[in-house]
N, C-alpha and C positions, 0 to 999 in steps of 0.2 A: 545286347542284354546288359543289364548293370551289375557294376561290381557289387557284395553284398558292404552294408555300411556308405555304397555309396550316396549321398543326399539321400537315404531312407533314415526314419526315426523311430521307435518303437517303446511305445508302454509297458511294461513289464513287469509280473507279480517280483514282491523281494524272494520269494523260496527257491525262483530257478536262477536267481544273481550269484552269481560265484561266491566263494567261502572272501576270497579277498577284495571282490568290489564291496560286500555287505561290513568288512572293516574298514576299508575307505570311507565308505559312507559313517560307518561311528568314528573313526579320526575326523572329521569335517564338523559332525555335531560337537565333538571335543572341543574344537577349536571356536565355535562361534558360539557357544557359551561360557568361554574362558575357562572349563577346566583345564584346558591342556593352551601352556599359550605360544609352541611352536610346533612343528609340521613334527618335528623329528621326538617331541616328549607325547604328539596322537600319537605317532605310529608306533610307538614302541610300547605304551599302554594299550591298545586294542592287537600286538603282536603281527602287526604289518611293518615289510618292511616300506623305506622310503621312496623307493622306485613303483611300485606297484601301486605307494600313493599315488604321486604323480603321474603313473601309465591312466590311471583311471579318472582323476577329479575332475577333469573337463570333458568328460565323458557320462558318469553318469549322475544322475541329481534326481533326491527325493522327489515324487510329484508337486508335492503341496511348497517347493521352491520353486520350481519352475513356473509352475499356475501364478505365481508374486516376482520371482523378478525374470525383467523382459529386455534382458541386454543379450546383443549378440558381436560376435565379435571375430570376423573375416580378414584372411590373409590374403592378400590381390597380389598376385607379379603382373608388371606391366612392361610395355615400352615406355619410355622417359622422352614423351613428347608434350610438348607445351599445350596446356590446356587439358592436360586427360584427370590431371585430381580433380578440375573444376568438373568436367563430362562425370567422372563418378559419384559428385558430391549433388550435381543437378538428379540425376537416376535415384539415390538414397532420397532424397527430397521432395521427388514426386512419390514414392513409396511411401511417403510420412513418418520417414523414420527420423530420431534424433542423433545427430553425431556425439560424445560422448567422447571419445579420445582420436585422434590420428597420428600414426608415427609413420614415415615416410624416411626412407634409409637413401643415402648420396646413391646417384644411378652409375652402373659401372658398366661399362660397355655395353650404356643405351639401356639397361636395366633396371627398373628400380621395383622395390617391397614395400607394401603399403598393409598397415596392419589398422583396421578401424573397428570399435567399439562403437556399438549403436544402441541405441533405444529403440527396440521395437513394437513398444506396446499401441500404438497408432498403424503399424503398416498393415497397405490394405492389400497385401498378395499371400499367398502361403512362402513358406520358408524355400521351395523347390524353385518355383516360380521368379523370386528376388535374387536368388542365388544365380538362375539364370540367366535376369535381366544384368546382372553385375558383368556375366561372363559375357556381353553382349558387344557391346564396342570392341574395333579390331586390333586395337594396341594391346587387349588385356589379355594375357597368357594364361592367366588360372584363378581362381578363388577359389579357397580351402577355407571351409567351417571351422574356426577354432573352438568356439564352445559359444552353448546358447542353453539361456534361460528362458528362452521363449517356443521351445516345441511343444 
């Protein structure tokens, strides 16, 4: 059985969102209409503190942003064997997604952390589905949803 949260996603009225996701969300419109022009002068005008900004903002997002922007953006550990960013970046590829940013960290005892930013207004799987074509080759340890504008 799955964890709750895990690779599930949910739509949800604003009235059963918590007192402090529903100020996250107004610090966030704070900020991208420049009344507010850092993280720490939202939260303290809509009376959130910093933390709970950050516990929440890549987690939850107005609908009518997500319906517009379609970046996602996965955490991969792998094994640090020759050829596996090429084998991931061929898999994103036939999924039609666009890559966007990739940071790849020195591998430490055969290890390494790949964090990519994608464009997925093209891909042609559901978000379950790509998540577990990623987890599919044997060197990959895990991939974790960082945040996504495209559920």
């Amino acid at each position: 059985m799955k964890q709750l949260g895990e690779d599930q996603f949910y739509l949800v009225r604003e009235d059963v969102l918590t007192e402090s996701m529903q100020k996250m969300l107004e610090a966030k419109r704070l900020l991208v209409s420049g009344e507010a022009a850092t993280i720490q002068e939202a939260t303290t005008r809509v009376g959130l503190s910093r933390s709970a900004f950050y516990k929440y903002k890549d987690a939850v997002y107005p609908f009518e942003a997500i319906a517009r922007e379609r970046v996602l953006t996965v955490f991969i550990q792998l094994e640090d064997l020759k050829g596996s960013l090429a084998v991931l970046l061929e898999l994103i590829s036939i999924s039609h997604c666009n890559v966007l940013t990739i940071h790849q960290t020195i591998p430490v005892q055969g290890r390494a952390n790949i964090t990519l930013s994608l464009d997925v207004t093209e891909m042609n799987l559901s978000m379950e589905a790509f998540i577990h074509k990623l987890n599919g080759p044997s060197f990959v340890d895990s991939v974790h949803l960082v945040s996504s504008g495209a559920l």
